[in-house]
ZABASE-476262 format. One record per residue: residue in three letters; x, y, z of N, C-alpha, C in turn. Coordinates in nm, 2 decimals. Layout:
   aa  n.east  n.north    n.up  ca.east  ca.north   ca.up  c.east  c.north    c.up
  ala       X        Y       Z        X         Y       Z       X        Y       Z
...
END
This chain:
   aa  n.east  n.north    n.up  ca.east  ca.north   ca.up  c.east  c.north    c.up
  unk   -2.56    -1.46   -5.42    -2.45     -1.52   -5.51   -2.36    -1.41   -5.56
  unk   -2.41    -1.30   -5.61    -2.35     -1.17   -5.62   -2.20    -1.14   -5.50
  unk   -2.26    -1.15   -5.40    -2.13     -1.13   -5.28   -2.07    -1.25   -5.31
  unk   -2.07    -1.37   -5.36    -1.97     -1.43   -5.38   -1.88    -1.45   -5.47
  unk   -1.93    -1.39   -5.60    -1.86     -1.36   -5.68   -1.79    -1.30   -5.68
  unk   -1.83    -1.16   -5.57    -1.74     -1.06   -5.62   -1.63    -1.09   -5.50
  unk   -1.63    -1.17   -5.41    -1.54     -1.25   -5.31   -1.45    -1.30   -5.41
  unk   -1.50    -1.42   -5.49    -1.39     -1.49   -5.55   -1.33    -1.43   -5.67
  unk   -1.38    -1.30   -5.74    -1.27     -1.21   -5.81   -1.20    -1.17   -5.73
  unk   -1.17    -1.11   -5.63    -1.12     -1.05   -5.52   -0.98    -1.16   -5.50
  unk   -1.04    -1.28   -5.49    -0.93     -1.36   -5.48   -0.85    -1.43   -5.59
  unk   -0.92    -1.43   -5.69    -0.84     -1.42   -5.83   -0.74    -1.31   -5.83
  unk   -0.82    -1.19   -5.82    -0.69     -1.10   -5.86   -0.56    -1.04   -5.76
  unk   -0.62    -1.12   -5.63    -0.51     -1.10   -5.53   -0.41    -1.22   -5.56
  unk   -0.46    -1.33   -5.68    -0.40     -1.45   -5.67   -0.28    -1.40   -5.78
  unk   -0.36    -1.33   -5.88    -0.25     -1.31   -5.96   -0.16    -1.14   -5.95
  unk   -0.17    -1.10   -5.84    -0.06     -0.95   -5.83    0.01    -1.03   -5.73
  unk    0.02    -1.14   -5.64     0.12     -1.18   -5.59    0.25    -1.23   -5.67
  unk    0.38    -1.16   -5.66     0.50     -1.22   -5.71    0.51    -1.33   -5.73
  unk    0.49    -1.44   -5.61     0.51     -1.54   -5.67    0.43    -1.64   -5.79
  unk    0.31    -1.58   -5.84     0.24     -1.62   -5.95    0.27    -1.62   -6.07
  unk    0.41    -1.52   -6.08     0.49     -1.50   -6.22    0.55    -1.66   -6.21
  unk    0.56    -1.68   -6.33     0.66     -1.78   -6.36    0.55    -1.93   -6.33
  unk    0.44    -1.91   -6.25     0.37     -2.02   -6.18    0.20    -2.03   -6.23
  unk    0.19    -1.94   -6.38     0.08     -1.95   -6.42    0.00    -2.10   -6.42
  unk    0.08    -2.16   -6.43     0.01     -2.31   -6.47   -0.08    -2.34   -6.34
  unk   -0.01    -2.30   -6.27    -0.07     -2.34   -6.08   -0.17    -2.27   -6.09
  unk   -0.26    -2.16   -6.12    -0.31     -2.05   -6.09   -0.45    -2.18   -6.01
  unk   -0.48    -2.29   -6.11    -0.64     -2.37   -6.07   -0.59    -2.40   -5.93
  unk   -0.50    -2.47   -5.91    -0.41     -2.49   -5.77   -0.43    -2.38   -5.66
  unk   -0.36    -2.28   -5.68    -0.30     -2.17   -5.61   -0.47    -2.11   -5.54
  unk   -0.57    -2.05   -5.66    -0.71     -2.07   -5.62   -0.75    -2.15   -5.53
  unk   -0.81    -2.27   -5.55    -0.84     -2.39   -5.48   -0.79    -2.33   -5.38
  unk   -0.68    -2.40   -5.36    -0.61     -2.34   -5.21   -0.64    -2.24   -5.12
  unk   -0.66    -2.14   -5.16    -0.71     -2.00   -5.14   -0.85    -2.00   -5.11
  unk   -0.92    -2.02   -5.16    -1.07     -2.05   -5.12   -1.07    -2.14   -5.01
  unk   -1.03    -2.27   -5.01    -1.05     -2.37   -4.88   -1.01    -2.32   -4.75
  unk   -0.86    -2.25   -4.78    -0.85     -2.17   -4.64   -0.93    -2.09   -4.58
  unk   -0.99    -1.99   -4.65    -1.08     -1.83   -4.67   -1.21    -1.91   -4.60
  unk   -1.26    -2.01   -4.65    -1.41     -2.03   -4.63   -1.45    -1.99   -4.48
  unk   -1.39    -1.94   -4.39    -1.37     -1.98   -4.26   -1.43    -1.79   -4.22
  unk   -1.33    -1.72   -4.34    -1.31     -1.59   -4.26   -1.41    -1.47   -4.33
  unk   -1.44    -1.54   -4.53    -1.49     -1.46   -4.59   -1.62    -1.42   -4.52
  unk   -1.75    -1.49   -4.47    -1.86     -1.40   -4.42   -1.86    -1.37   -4.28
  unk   -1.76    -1.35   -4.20    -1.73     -1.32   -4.09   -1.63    -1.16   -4.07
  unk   -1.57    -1.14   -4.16    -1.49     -1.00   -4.17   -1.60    -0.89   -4.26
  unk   -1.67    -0.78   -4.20    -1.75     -0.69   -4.26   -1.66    -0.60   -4.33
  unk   -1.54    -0.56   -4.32    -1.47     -0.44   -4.42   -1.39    -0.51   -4.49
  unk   -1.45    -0.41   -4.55    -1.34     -0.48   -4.70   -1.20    -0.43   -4.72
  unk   -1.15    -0.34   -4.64    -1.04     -0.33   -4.67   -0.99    -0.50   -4.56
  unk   -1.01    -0.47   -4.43    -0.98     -0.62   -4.34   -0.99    -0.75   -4.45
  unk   -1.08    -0.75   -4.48    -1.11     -0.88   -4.56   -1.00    -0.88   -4.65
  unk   -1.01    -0.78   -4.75    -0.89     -0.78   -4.87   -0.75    -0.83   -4.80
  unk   -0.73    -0.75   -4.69    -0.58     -0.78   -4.58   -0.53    -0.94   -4.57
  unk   -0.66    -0.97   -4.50    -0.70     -1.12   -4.47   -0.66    -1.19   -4.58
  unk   -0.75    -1.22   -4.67    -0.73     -1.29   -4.83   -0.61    -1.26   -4.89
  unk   -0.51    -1.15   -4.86    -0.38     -1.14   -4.91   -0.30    -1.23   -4.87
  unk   -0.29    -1.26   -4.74    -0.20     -1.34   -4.62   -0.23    -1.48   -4.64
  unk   -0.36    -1.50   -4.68    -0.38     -1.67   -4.69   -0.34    -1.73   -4.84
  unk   -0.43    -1.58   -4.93    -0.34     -1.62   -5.08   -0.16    -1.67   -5.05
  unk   -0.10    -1.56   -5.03     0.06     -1.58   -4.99    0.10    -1.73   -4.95
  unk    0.01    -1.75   -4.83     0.05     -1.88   -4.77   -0.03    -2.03   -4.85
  unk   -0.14    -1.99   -4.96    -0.17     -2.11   -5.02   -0.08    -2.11   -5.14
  unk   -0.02    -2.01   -5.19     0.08     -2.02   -5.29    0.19    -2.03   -5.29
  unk    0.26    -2.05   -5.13     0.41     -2.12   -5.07    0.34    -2.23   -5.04
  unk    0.21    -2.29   -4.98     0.17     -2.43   -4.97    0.23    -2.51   -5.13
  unk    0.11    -2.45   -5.22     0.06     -2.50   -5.33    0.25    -2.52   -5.38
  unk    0.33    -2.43   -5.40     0.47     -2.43   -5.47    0.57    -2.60   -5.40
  unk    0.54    -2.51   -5.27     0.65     -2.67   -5.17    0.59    -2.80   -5.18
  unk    0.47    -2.82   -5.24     0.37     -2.93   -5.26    0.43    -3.00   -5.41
  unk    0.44    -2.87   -5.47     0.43     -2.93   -5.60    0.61    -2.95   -5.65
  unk    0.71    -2.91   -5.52     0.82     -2.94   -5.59    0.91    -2.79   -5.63
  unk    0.84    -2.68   -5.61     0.86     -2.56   -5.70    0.99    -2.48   -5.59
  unk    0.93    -2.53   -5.49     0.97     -2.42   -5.34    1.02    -2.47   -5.21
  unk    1.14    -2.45   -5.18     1.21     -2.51   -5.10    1.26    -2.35   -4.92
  unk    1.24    -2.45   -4.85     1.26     -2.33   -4.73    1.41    -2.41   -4.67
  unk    1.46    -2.31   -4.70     1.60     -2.27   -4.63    1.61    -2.16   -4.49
  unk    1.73    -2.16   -4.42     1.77     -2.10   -4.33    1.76    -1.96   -4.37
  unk    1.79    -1.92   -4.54     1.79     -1.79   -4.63    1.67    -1.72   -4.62
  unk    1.54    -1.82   -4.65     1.40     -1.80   -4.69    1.37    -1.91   -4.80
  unk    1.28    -1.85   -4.89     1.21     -1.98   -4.94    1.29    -1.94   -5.07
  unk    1.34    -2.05   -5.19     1.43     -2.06   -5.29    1.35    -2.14   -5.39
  unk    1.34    -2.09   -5.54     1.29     -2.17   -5.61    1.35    -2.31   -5.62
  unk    1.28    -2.40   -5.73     1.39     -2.51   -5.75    1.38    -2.46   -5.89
  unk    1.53    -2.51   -5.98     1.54     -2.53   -6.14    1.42    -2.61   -6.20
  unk    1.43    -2.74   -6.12     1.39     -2.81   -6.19    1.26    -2.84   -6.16
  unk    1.14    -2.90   -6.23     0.99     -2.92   -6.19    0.99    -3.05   -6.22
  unk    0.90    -3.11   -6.15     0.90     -3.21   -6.18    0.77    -3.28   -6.16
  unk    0.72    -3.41   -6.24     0.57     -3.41   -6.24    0.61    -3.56   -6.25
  unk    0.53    -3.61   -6.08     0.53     -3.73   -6.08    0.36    -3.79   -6.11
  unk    0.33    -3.91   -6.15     0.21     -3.93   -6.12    0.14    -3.95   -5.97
  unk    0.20    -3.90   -5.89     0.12     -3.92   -5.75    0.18    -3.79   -5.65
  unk    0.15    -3.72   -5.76     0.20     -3.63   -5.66    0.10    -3.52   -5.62
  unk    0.09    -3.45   -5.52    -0.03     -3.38   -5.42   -0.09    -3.27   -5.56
  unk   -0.25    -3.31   -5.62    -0.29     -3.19   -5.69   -0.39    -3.12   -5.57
  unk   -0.42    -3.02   -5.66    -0.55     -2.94   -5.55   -0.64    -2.91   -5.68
  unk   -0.62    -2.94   -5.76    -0.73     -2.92   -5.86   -0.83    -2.99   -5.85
  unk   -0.81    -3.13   -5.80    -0.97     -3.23   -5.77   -1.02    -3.16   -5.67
  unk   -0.96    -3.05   -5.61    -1.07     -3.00   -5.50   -1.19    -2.90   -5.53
  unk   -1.32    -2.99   -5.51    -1.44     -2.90   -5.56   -1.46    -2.85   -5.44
  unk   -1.47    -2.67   -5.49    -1.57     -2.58   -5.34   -1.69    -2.52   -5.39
  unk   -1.81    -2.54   -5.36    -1.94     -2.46   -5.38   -1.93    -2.35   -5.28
  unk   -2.00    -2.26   -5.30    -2.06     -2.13   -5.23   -2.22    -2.11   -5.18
  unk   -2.27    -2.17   -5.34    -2.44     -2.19   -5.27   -2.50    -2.20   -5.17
  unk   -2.46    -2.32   -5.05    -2.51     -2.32   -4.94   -2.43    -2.31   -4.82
  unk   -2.37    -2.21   -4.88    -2.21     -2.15   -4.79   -2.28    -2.05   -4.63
  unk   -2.30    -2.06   -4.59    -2.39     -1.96   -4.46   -2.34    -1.96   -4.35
  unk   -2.23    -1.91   -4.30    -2.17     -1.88   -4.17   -2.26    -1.72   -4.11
  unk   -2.35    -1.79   -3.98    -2.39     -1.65   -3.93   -2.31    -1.66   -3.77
  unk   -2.24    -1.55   -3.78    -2.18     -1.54   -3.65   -2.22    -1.44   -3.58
  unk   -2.27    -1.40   -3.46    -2.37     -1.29   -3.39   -2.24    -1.20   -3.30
  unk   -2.32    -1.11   -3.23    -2.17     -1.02   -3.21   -2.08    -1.07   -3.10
  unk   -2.20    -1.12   -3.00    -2.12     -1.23   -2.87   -2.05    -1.29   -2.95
  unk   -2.07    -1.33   -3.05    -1.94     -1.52   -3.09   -1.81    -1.44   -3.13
  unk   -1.87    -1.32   -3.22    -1.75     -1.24   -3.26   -1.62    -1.20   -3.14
  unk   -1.68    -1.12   -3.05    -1.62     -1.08   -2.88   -1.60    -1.17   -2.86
  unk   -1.63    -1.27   -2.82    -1.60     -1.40   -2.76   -1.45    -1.44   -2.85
  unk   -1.47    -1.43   -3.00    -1.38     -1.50   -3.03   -1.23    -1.35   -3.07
  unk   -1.26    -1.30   -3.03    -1.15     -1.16   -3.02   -1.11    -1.13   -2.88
  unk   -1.17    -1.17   -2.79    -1.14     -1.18   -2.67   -1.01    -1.34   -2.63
  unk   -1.04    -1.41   -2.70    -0.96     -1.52   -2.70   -0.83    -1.50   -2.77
  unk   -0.85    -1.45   -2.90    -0.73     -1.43   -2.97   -0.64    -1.34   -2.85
  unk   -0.70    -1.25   -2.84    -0.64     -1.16   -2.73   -0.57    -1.19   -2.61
  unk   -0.64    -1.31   -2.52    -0.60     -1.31   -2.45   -0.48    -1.45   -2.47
  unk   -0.46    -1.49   -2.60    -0.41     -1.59   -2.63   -0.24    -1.54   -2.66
  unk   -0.23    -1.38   -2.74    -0.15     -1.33   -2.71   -0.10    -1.28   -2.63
  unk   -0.14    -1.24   -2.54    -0.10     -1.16   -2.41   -0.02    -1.28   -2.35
  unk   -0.09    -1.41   -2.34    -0.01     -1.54   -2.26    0.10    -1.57   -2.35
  unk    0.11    -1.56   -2.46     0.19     -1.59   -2.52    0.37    -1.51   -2.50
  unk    0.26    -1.36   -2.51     0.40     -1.26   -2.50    0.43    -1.28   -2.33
  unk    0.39    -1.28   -2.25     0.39     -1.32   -2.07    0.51    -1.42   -2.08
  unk    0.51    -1.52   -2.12     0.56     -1.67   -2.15    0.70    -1.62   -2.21
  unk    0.71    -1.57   -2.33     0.80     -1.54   -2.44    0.91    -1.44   -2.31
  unk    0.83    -1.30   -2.27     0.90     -1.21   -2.15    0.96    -1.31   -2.07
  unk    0.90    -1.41   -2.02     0.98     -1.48   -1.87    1.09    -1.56   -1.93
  unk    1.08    -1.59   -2.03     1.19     -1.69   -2.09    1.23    -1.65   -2.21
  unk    1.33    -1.54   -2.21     1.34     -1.51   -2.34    1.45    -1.58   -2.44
  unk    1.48    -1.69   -2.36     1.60     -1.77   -2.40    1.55    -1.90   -2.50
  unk    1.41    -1.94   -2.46     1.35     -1.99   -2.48    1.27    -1.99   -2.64
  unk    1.25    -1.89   -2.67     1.22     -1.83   -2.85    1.07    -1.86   -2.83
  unk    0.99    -1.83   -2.73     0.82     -1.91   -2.75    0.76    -1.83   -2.88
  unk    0.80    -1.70   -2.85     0.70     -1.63   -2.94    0.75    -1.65   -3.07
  unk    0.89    -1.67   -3.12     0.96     -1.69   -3.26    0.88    -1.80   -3.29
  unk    0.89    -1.92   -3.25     0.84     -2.09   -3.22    0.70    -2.08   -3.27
  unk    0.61    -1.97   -3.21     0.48     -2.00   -3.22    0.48    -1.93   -3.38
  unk    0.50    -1.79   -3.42     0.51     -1.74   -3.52    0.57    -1.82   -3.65
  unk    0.63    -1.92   -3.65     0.71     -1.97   -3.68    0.59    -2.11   -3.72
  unk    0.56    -2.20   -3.67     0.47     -2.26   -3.65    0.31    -2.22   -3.71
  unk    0.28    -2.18   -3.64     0.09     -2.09   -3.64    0.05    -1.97   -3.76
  unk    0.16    -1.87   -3.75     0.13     -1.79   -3.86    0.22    -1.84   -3.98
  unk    0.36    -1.90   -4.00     0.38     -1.94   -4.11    0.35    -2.08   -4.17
  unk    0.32    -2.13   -4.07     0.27     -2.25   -4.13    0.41    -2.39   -4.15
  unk    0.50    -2.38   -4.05     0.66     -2.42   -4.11    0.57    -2.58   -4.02
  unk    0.66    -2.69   -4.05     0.66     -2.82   -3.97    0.77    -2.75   -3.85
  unk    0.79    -2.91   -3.79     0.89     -2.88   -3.63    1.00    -2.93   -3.73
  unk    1.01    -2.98   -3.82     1.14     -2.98   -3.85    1.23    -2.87   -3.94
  unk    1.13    -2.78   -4.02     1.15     -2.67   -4.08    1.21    -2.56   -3.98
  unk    1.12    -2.55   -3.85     1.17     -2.49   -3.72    1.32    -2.47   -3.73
  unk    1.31    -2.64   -3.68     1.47     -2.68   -3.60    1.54    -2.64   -3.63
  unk    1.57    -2.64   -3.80     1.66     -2.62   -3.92    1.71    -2.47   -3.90
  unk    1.53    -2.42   -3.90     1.54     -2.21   -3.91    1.67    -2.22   -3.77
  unk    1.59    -2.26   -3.69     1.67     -2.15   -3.55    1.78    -2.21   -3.51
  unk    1.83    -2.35   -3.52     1.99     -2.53   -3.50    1.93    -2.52   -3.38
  unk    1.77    -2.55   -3.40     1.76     -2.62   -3.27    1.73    -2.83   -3.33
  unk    1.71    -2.91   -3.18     1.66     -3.02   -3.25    1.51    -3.03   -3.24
  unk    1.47    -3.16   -3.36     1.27     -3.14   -3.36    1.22    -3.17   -3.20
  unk    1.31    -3.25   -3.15     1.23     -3.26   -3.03    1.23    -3.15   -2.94
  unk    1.36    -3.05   -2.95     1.34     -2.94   -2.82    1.19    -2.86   -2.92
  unk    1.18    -2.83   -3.02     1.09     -2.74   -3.10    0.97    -2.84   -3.01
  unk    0.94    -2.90   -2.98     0.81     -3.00   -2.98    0.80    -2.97   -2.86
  unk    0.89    -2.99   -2.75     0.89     -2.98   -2.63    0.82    -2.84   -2.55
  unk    0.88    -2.74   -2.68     0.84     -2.61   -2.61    0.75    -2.58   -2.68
  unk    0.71    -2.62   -2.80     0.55     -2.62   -2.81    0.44    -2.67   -2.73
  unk    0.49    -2.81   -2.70     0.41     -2.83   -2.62    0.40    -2.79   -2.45
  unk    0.51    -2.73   -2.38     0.47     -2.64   -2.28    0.43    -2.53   -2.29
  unk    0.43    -2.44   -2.44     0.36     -2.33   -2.46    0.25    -2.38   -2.46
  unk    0.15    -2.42   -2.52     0.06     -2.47   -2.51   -0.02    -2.50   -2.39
  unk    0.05    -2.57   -2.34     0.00     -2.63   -2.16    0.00    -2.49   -2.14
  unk    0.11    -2.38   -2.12     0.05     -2.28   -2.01   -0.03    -2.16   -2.07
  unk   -0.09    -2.18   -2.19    -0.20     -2.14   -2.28   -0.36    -2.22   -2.18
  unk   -0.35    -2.34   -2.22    -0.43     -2.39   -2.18   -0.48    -2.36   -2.02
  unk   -0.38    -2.34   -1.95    -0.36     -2.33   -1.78   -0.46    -2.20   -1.76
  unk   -0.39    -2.09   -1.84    -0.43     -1.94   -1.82   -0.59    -1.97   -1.86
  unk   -0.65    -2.02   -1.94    -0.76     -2.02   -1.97   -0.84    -2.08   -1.86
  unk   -0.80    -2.19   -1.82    -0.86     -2.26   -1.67   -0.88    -2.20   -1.54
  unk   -0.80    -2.09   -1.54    -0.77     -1.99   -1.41   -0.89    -1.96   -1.37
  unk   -0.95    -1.98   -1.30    -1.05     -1.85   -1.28   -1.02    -1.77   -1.15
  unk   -1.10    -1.63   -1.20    -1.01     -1.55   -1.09   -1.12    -1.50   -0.99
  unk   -1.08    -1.52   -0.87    -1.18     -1.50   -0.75   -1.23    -1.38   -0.71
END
């Protein structure tokens, strides 16, 4: 219980040196929450603590642009992301506070095969990706995916970023994907 505690101060205090926490104290039960539900995935699977710390930085970030555009606070423009003036508190609007997480019977054992296995995929997941992005560079696969996967945007947030329309965004997600999928089926003789 000890390692999890000292996990979830870890994530408190990454919650509150992030900038956008100023002005957003109220959220902090929110912004947490959020933070943990993502994390549960990666906290007993990353052995260094500097990686880990890295890790829990990037998800804090992105559960606290979640947690802000949920609640009204945070708007994404073609600029970047912009506050709003105004807050506004409807009765139905998305909390993350009713979300209960235990730790107690938290046990992810991952062995070193699953680990390789699963670093070997990431791997080879970019390689196809940048292969794809090189033959078509007109195409934005790699912007699209980044854009998507690591920031977390909808297809219509896309379209807006790059003046494309949601269906071309969809379209070439979904043939990225297919020749994601392809490369993996290959087997080589």
């Amino acid at each position: 219980m000890d390692l999890a505690k000292d996990k979830l101060e870890l994530i408190e205090k990454i919650i509150k040196n992030d900038k956008k926490f100023s002005n957003n104290e109220d959220l902090f039960d929110d912004f947490f929450n959020e933070t943990c539900k993502r994390s549960l995935g990666i906290v007993n699977i990353v052995s260094s603590e500097a990686a880990l710390e890295a890790y829990l930085r990037k998800i804090a970030a992105t559960s606290i642009i979640s947690v802000l555009k949920d609640s009204g606070r945070l708007k994404r423009t073609k600029a970047g992301y912009n506050t709003l003036n105004e807050v506004r508190f409807e009765e139905n609007t998305l909390s993350y506070t009713n979300t209960e997480i235990s730790y107690d019977n938290f046990n992810v054992i991952i062995t070193p095969e699953e680990y390789a296995i699963q670093n070997d995929t990431l791997n080879q997941i970019s390689n196809v990706i940048s292969h794809i992005d090189n033959e078509e560079p007109d195409k934005q696969y790699l912007q699209i995916y980044k854009l998507r996967y690591d920031s977390g945007m909808t297809q219509k947030e896309i379209s807006e970023e790059l003046g494309l329309s949601q269906s071309e965004i969809s379209k070439r997600l979904f043939k990225l994907m297919k020749k994601v999928k392809e490369s993996f089926n290959q087997v080589e003789l």
